[in-house]
N, C-alpha and C positions, 0 to 999 in steps of 0.2 A: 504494500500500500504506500505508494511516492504522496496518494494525495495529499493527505495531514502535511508532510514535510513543504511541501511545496506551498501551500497552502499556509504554513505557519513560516516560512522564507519569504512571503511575497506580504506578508502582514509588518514584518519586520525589515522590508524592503521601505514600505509605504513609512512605517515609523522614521527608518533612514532619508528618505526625502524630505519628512515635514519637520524634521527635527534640525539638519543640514543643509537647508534650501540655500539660504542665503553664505554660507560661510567655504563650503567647497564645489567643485565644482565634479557631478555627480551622474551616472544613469539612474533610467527610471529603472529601479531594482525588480518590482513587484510587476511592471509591464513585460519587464524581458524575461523573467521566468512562466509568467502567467500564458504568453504566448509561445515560448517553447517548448510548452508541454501540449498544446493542442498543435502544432508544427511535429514533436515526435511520435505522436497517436491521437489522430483529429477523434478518437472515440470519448476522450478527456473531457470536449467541451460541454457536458454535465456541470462538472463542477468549476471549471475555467470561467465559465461565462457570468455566474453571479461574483463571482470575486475580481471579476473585471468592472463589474458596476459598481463595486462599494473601490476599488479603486479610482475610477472616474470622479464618484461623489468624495470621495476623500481629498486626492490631488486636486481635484478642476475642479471642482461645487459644481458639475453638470457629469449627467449620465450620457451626453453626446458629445465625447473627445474622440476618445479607441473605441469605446462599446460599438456602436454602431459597425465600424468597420470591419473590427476583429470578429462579432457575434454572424458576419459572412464568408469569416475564413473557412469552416468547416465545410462549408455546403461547396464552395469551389475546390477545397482542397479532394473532397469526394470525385467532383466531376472533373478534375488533374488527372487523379491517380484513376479512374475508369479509361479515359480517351489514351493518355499517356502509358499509365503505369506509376506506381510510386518511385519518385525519383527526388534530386535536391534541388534542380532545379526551377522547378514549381515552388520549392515549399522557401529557398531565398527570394523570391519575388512578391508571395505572399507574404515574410517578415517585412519586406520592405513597404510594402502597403500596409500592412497593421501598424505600421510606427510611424507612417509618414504624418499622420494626424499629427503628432508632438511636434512636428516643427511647424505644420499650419500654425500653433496655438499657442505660438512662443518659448517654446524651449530652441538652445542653440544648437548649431550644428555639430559641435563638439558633444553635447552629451546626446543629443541624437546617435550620432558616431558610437559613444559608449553604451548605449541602449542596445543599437543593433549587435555590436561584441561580445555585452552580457548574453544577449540573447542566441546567440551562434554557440557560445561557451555552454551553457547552460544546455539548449536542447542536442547538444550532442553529448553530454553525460545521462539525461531524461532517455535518449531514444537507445543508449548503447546497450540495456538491457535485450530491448526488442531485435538487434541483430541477431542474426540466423548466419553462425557460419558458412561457408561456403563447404 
């Protein structure tokens, strides 16, 4: 069960943000785990998707930053991996659209930058379970 852990990492992510806004310069901790676990097994977004919205309302004071966009990732990541295949290339294109929101919304391109690195780092320790030797 990753979820608890993940889940209790991205709460303590959010805490890291609100407590450290102003003094270093930081990723969104709790957006790049939140979405690399539905990026390593879109079956996740069960519980990914309400902890993206109390992220939202926590960081932004609004449920329409990421939610909206991320709460679409699963449904394209399904119709990726049907026409394609599951591969990585779909699923960096889709990080890259799930996070693109934070720089519409004023975060900089620096912790942008760090958001999508958390997020690359992170869903490749989430997904390395799921590899099936060759």
């Amino acid at each position: 069960m990753i979820a608890p852990f993940i889940l209790l990492l991205s709460l303590l992510g959010i805490m890291l943000n609100l407590g450290l806004a102003g003094l270093v310069i930081q990723p969104d901790w709790a957006a790049a785990l939140l979405l690399a676990s539905i990026l390593a097994q879109r079956s996740n977004w069960v519980w990914v998707l309400p902890a993206f919205w109390v992220h939202d309302l926590a960081l932004h004071w609004s449920s329409l930053v990421c939610f909206p966009v991320v709460a679409l990732i699963p449904f394209f990541l399904a119709k990726a991996d049907e026409r394609l295949g599951p591969g990585r290339p779909q699923r960096v294109l889709l990080m890259f659209v799930g996070l693109f929101p934070l720089l519409w919304f004023g975060w900089s391109f620096l912790q942008w930058l760090l958001t999508m690195m958390a997020c690359t780092f992170a869903w490749y320790f989430i997904a390395r379970p799921n590899v099936k030797p060759a």
